[in-house]
C-alpha positions in Angstrom: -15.6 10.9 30.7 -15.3 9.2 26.9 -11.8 10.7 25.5 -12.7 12.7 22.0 -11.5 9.8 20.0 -13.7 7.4 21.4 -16.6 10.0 20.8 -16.1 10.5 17.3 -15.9 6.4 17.2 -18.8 6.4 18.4 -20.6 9.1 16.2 -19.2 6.6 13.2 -20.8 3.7 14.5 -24.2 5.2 15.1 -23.8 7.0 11.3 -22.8 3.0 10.1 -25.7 1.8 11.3 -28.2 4.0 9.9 -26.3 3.5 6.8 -26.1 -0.3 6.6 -30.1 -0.2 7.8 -30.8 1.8 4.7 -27.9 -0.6 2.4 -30.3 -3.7 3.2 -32.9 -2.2 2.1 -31.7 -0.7 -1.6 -31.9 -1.7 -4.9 -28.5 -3.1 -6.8 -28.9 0.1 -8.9 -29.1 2.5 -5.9 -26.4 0.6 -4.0 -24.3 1.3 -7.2 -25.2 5.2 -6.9 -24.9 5.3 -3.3 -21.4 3.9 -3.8 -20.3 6.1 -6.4 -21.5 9.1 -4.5 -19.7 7.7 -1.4 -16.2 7.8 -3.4 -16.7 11.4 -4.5 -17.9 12.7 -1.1 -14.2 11.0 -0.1 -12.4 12.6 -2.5 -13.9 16.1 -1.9 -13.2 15.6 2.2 -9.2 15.1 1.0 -7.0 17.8 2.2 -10.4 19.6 4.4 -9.6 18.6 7.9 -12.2 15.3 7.3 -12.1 13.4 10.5 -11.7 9.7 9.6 -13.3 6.9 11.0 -14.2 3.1 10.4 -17.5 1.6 10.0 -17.7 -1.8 10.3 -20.6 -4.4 8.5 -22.6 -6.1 11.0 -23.6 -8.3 8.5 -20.3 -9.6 6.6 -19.0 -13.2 7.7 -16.3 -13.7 10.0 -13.1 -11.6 8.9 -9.7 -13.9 7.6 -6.5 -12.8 7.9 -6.4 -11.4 3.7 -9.3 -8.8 5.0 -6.5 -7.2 7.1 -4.1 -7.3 4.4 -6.7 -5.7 2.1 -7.2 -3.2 4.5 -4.0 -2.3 4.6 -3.6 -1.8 0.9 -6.9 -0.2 0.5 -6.1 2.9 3.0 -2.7 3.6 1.3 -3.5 2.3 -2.2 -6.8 2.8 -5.0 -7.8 -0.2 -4.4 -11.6 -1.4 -4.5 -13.7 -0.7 -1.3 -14.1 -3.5 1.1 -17.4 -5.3 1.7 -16.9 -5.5 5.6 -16.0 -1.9 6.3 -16.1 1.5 5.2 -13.8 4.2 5.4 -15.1 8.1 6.4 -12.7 10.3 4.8 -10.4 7.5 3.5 -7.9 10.2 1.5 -6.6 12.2 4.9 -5.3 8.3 6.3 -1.8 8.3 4.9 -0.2 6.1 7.6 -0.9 3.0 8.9 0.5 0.9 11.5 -0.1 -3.0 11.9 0.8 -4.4 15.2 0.8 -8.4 15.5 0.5 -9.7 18.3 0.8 -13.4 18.4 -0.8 -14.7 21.9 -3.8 -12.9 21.9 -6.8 -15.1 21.8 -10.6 -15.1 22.1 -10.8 -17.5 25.2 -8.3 -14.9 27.1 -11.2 -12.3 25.9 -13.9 -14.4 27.4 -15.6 -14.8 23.9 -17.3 -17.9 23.2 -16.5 -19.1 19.7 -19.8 -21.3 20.2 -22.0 -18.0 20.2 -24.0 -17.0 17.0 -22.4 -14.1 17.2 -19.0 -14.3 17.7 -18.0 -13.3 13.9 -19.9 -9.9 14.8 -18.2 -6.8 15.9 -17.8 -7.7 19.6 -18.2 -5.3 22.4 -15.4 -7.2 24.2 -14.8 -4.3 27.3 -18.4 -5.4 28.5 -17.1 -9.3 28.6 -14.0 -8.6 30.3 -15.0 -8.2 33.5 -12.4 -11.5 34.7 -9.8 -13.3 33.9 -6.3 -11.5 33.2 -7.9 -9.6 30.2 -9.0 -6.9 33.1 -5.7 -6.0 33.1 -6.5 -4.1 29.6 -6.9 -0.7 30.7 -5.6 1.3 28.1 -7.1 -1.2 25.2 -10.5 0.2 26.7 -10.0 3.6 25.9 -8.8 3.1 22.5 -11.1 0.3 21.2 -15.0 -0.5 22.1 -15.0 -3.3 19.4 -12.8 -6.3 18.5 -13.5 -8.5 16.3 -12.8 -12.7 15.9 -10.8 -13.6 12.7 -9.5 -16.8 11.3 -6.0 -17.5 9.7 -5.8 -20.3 6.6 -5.0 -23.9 6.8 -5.5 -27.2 6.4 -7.6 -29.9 8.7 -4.3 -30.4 10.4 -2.0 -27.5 10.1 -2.5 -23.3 10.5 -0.4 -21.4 7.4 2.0 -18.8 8.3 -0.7 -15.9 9.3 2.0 -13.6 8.9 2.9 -14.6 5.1 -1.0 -14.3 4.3 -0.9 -10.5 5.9 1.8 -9.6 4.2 1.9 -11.2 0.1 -0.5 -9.7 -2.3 -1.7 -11.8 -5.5 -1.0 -10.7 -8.5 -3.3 -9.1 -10.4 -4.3 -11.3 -14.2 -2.0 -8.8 -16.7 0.8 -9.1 -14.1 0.8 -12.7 -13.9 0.6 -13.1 -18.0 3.5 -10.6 -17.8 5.2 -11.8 -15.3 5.0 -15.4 -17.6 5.8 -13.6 -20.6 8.8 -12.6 -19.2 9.7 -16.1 -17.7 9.2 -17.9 -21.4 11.1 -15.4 -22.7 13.9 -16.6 -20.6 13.7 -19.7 -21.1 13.7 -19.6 -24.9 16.8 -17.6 -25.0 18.9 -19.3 -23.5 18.6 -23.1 -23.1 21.5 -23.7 -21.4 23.5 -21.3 -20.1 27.1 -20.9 -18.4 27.4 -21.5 -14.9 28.9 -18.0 -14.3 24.8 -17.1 -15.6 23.4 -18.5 -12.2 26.9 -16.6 -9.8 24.8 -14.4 -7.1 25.0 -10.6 -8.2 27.1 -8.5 -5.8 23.3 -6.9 -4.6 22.1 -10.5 -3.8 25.6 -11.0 -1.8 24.6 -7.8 -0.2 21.0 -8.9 0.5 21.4 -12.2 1.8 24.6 -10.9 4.0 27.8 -12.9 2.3 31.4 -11.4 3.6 31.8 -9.6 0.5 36.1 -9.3 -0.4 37.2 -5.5 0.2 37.7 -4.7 -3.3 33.6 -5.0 -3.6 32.7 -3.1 -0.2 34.7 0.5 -0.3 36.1 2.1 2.7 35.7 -1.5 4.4 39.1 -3.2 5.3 39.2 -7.3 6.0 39.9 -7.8 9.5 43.2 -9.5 11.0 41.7 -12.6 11.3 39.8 -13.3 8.0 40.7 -13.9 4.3 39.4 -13.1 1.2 40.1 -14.2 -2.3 42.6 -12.1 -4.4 41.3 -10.0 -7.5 43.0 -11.0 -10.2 42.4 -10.2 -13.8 40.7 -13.0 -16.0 40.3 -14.0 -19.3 36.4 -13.3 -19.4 36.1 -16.5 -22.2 37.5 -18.6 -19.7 35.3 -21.0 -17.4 35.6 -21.3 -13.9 35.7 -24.2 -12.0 33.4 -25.3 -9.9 33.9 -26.4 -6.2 31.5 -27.4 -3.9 31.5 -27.1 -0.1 30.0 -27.6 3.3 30.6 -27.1 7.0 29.4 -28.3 9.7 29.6 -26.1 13.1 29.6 -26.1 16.4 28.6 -24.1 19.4 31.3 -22.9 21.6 31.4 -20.4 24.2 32.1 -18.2 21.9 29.2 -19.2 19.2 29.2 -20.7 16.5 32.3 -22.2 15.2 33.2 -24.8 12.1 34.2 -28.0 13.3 34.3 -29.7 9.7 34.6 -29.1 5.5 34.3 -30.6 2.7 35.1 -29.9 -0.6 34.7 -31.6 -3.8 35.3 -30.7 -7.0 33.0 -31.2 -10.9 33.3 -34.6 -10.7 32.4 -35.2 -7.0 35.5 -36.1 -6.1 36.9 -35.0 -2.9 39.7 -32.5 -2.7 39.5 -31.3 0.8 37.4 -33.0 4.2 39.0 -32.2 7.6 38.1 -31.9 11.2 39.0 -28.2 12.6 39.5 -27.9 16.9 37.6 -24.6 17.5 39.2 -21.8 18.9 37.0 -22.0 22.3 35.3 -25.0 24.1 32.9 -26.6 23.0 29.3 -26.1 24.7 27.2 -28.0 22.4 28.3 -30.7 19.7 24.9 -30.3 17.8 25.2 -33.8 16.8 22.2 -35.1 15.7 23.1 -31.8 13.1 26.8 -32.0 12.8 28.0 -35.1 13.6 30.4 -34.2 15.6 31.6 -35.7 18.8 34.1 -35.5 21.8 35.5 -38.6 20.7 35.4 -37.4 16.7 37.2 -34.4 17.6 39.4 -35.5 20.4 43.1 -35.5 19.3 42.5 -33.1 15.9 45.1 -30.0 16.2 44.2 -28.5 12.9 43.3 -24.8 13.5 40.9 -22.6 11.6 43.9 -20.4 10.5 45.1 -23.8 8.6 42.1 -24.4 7.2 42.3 -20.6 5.9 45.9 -21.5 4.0 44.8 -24.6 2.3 41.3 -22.5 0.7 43.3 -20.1 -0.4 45.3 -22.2 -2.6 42.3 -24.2 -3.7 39.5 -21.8 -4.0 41.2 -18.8 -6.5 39.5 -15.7 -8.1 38.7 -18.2 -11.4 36.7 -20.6 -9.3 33.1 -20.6 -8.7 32.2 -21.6 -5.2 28.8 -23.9 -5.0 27.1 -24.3 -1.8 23.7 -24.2 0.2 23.2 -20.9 2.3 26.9 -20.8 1.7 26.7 -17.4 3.5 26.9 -19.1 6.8 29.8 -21.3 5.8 32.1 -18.6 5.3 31.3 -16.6 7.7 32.2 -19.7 10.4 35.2 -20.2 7.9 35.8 -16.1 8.1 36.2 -16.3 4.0 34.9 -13.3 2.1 34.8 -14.9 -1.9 32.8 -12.7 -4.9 31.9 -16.1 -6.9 29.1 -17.7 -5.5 26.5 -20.1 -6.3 23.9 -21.0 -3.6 21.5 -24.0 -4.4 19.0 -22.2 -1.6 18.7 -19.6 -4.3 18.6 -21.1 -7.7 16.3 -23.5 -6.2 12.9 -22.3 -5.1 10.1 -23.0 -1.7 6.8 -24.3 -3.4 5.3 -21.2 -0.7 7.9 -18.6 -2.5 10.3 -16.3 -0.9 11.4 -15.7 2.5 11.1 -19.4 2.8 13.9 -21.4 1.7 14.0 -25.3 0.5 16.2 -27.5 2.7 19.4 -29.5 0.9 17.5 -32.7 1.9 14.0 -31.7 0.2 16.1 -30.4 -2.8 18.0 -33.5 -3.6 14.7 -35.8 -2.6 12.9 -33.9 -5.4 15.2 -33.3 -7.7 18.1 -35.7 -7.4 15.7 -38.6 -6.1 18.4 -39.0 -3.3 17.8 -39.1 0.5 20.9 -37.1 1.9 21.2 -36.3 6.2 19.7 -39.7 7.0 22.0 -40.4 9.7 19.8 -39.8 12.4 21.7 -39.5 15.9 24.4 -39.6 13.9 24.1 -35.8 12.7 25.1 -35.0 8.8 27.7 -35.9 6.1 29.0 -33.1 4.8 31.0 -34.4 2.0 27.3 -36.2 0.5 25.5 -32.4 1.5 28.3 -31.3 -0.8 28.0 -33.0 -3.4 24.2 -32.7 -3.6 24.8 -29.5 -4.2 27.3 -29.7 -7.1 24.5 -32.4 -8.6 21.8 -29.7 -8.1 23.8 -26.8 -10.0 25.0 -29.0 -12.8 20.9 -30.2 -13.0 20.1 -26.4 -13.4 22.5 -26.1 -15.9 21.5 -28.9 -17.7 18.1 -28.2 -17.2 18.3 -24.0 -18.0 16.2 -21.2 -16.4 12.9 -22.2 -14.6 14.4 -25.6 -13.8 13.7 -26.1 -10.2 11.6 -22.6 -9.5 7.8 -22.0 -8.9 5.8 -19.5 -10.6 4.9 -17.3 -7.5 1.3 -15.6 -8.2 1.7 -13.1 -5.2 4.2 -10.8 -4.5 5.0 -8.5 -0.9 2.9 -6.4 0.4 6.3 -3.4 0.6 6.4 -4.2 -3.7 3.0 -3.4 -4.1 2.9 0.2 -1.7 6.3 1.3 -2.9 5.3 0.5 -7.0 1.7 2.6 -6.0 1.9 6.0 -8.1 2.4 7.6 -4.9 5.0 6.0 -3.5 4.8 4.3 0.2 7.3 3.2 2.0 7.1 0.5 4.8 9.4 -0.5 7.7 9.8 -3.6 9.9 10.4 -3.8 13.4 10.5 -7.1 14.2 12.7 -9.8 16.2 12.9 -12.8 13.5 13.0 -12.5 9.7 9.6 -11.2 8.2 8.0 -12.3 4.4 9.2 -10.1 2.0 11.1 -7.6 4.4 13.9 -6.9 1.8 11.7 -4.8 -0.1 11.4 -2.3 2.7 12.5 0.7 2.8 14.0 -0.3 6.5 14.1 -3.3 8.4 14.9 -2.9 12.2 16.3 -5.9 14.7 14.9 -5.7 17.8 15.3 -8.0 21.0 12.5 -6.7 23.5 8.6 -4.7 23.1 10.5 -1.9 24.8 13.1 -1.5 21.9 9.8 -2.8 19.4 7.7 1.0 20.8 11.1 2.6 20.8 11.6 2.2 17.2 7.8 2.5 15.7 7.7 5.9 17.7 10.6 7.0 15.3 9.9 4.5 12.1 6.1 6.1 11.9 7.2 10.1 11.1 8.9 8.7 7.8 7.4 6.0 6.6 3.6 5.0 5.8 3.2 1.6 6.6 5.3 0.2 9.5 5.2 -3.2 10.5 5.7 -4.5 14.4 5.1 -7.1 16.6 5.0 -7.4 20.3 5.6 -10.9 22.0 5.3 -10.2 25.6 2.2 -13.2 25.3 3.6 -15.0 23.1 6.9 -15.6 25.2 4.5 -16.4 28.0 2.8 -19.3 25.9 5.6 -20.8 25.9 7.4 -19.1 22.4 10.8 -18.5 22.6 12.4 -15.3 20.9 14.8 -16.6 17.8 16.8 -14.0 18.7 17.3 -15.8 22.2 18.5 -19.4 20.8 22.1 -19.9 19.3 20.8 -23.3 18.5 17.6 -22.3 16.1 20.1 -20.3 13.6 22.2 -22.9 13.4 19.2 -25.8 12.4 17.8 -22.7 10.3 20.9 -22.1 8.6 22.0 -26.0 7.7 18.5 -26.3 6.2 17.1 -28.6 8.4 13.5 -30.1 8.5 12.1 -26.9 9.8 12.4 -25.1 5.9 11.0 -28.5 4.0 8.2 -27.0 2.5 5.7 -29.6 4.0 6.4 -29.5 7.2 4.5 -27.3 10.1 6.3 -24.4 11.4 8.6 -24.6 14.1 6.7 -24.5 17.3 7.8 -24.5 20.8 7.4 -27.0 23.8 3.7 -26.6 25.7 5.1 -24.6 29.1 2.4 -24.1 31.9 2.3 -20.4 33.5 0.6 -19.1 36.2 -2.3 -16.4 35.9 -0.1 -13.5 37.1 2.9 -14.2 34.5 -0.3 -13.5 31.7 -1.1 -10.9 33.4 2.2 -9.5 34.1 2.0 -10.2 30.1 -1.1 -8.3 29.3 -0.3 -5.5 31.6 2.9 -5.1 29.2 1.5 -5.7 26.0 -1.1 -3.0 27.2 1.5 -0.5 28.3 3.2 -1.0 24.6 -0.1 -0.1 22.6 -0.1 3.2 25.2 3.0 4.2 24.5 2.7 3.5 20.6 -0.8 5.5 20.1 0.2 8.4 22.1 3.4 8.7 19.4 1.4 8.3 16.3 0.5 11.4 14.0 -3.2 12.0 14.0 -5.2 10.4 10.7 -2.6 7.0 11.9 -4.5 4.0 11.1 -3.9 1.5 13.3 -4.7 -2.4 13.4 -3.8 -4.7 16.3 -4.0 -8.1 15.5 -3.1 -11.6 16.8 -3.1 -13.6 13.5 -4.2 -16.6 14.7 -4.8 -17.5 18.8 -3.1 -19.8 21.3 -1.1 -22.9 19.3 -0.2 -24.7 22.1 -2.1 -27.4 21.7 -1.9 -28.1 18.9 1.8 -28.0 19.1 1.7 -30.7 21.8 -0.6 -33.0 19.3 1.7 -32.7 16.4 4.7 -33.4 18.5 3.3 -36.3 19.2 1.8 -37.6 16.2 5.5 -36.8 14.6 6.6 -39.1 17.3 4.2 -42.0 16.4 5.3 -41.8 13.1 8.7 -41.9 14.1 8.2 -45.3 16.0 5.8 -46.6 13.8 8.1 -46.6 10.8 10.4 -49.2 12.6 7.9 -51.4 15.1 4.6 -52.9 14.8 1.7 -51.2 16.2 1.7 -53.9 18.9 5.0 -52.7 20.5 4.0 -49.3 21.2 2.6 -48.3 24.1 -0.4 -47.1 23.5 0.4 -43.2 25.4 2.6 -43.1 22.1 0.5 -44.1 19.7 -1.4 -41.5 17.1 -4.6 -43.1 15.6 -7.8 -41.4 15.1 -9.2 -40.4 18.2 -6.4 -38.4 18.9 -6.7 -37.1 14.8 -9.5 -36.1 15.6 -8.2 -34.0 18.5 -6.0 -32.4 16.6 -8.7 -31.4 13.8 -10.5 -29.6 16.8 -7.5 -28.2 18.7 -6.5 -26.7 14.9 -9.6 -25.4 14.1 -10.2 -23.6 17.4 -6.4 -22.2 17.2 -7.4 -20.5 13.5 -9.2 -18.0 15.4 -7.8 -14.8 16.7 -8.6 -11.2 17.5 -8.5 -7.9 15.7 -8.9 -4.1 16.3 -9.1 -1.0 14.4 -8.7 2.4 15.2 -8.1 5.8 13.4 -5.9 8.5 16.5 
């Protein structure tokens, strides 16, 4: 027996097709009426009990991953209507969840890409008849259709599917505002102070600095940290400027500093010692740190040592320069209110979250190749200097210097600036585009703790975010959460931020059928629990962004390892299982296109 929702699905998608029959066949001028007297039967259903529905266009082009976004602002927003779906009593859907679902892939749905077609609405419960996709039992109930979709890229690469869901271009007035604003700027103030680029206490807050007790009330510093001492200053005074960097370690503990480095306006260095953790030593991190058993072996200076000597060098009139300094002092456990931070008076070509590495930055604006030791990890007296060269550039150079205009701006600004205000949430394992501007932003570790929290983010909010990585763990994705290792590349601006390379992928991992399947059964079970919480009128969209990266991962691995070689031998020398030339290009080309696609549904409880 068909449950009610999938009855009234279905009374929508007969009513679609009559309607889309009878579009094909109009006039411009009566498709223009028909719309218009679409929009006011919409507004009149508002507030009457209207039962909403989708109806999707038989006849639009395969769907990209901005349809989804548009979708998205176009049931919570007054945005334009769509030209791939309409929307039956559009004004009583005031919630809408988006779960992602990375893993999820048309081969695992038995769809053949090849097929005419596949960029049609696909009844995919009468093509999942084998395979671990039977193991979608609950999926069946709640969705007859899927359809294929593609994420952006290049020949070689896929872009982030997740930053194209989630940033919205600006509209024309707000980007000649928006420039208005930034000449404005510019022409006011050449050059300014370098107390004009210190982080405000809300970007401290935002970006998670140890903030000094005297600017976090009702929060005492604990035994073993220090903070800088207020003291009053003579406001026409400038502050000195001192650069630093550390370089860390992972002990059984965590992460701990093993090195810093400070130097001072002129580059000169006042401070660079070697600090024995507190716990042993797990993992050097070399080819990051530098550090070694031998380096270290013999060293007896402690942390609390290190701790006496910055508080006499680093006072309340200096002005501490560093990149994602935030990570520094909390290894160092140093709370100081002066900060400047190169990672953020320095812009990613692709705009925020993403942040530049210290090596792009001083490649492209110092002309200076920094962390070029190879096995031999990084310097941190040169990374600290590029970074006192980079803020006396920007000052030099005045606002704009070193920033990109960004033409887009996060999905959470544009619901929370609608006249009726919506607010979004995030419920995700690893840092999402934009998530600042949320009203709240939840950490999670497992899909249990993922339904856990939508089931309570949904009664309060109108857009909630989520994603579920029961298949993507399986093909071979690790969790960030799960890797000490990841933060600590992530945080020392490694290769992983440069703003032209791919995004970090994980190693190809074989699994067996039943591990998918143990997969699918969960991801299934999730969606179960999820729908039955939702408010009735909740929009809901299951996607997969793009599909199943794995090879493609392998075939950029090893490209990036040809290139590696062949920047120091002949062609001749390496074997030719190592080589990269165009047949195996050309593999990539077709493993990259056929990873674009991925899956979507939609559904109205």
């Amino acid at each position: 027996m068909l449950s009610t929702h999938v009855l009234m699905y279905l009374e929508c998608w007969f009513r679609s097709r009559k309607i889309l029959e009878e579009w094909s066949n109009m006039s411009k001028k009566e498709r223009k009426q028909l719309k218009k007297q679409t929009k006011a039967l919409s507004r009149k259903s508002e507030g009457d009990g209207g039962r909403p529905c989708f109806l999707l266009n038989r006849n639009y082009n395969k769907l990209n991953i901005k349809d989804v976004r548009d979708l998205i602002l176009y049931l919570l927003t007054e945005t334009q209507t769509l030209p791939w779906i309409m929307v039956r009593n559009k004004f009583n859907i005031h919630k809408v969840v988006l779960l992602h679902i990375p893993g999820l892939d048309p081969k695992l749905f038995n769809i053949n890409l090849l097929h005419p077609d596949s960029d049609k609405p696909i009844a995919w419960a009468e093509k999942a008849t084998k395979g671990p996709v039977t193991e979608f039992q609950h999926l069946k109930a709640f969705f007859d259709v899927m359809n294929v979709m593609k994420v952006g890229g290049d020949k070689s690469r896929i872009f982030s599917p997740v930053e194209s869901m989630l940033y919205v271009p600006l509209s024309n007035s707000e980007k000649a505002k928006k420039e208005a604003e930034r000449r404005s700027r510019k022409g006011s103030a050449s050059r300014l102070k370098p107390e004009s680029y210190i982080l405000t206490l809300d970007d401290l807050r935002e970006r998670d600095f140890p903030l000094p007790s005297y600017l976090a009330p009702n929060t005492a510093p604990q035994n073993d940290w220090i903070e800088t001492k207020q003291q009053h200053s003579d406001p026409s005074t400038l502050k000195k400027m001192i650069a630093m960097d550390c370089e860390m370690v992972i002990t059984a503990a965590g992460s701990e500093v093993a090195r810093i480095s400070l130097v001072d306006e002129n580059n000169a260095t006042i401070l660079d010692e070697l600090i024995v953790p507190d716990n042993e030593i797990v993992d050097y991190l070399t080819q990051y740190s530098g550090i070694t058993a031998k380096r270290i072996e013999g060293v007896t200076t402690k942390l609390s040592d290190i701790q006496e000597k910055l508080q006499k060098l680093i006072t309340y009139d200096t002005i501490l320069v560093g990149h994602s300094l935030e990570n520094d002092m909390k290894v160092l456990k140093f709370a100081h209110p002066f900060v400047i931070d190169t990672a953020v008076i320095y812009h990613h070509p692709r705009g925020p979250p993403f942040r530049p590495s210290l090596r792009w930055l001083a490649q492209r604006w110092l002309s200076r190749k920094i962390q070029s030791g190879g096995a031999a990890g990084h310097d941190s007296v040169e990374d600290a200097s590029a970074c006192m060269d980079l803020v006396k550039l920007k000052i030099q150079e005045g606002p704009g210097f070193g920033e990109y205009n960004q033409d887009s701006q996060s999905i959470f600004v544009r619901l929370f600036r609608h006249s009726a205000r919506r607010l979004s949430a995030v419920i995700d394992s690893e840092m999402v585009p934009g998530e600042t501007s949320a009203a709240t932003v939840i950490k999670v570790r497992t899909d249990t703790e993922v339904v856990k929290e939508v089931q309570g983010a949904i009664q309060n909010h109108n857009f909630v975010w989520a994603r579920l990585r029961a298949i993507e763990i399986n093909h071979g994705k690790i969790s960030p959460l799960s890797s000490e290792t990841e933060k600590i590349e992530d945080a020392g601006g490694s290769a992983l931020q440069e703003p032209d390379s791919a995004p970090a992928m994980s190693h190809k991992v074989s699994v067996t059928d039943e591990e998918i399947r143990e997969a699918v059964r969960s991801i299934d079970n999730s969606i179960a629990a999820i729908v039955d919480s939702l408010p009735t009128n909740t929009a809901l969209i299951v996607t997969s962004g793009g599909g199943d990266t794995r090879e493609v991962q392998q075939l950029q691995a090893q490209q990036k390892k040809f290139q590696k070689l062949y920047s120091s031998l002949e062609l001749s020398s390496i074997p030719r299982e190592d080589q990269f030339l165009d047949e195996e290009q050309q593999l990539l080309y077709k493993a990259v296109d056929k990873a674009k696609n991925g899956v979507c549904f939609f559904m109205v409880k």
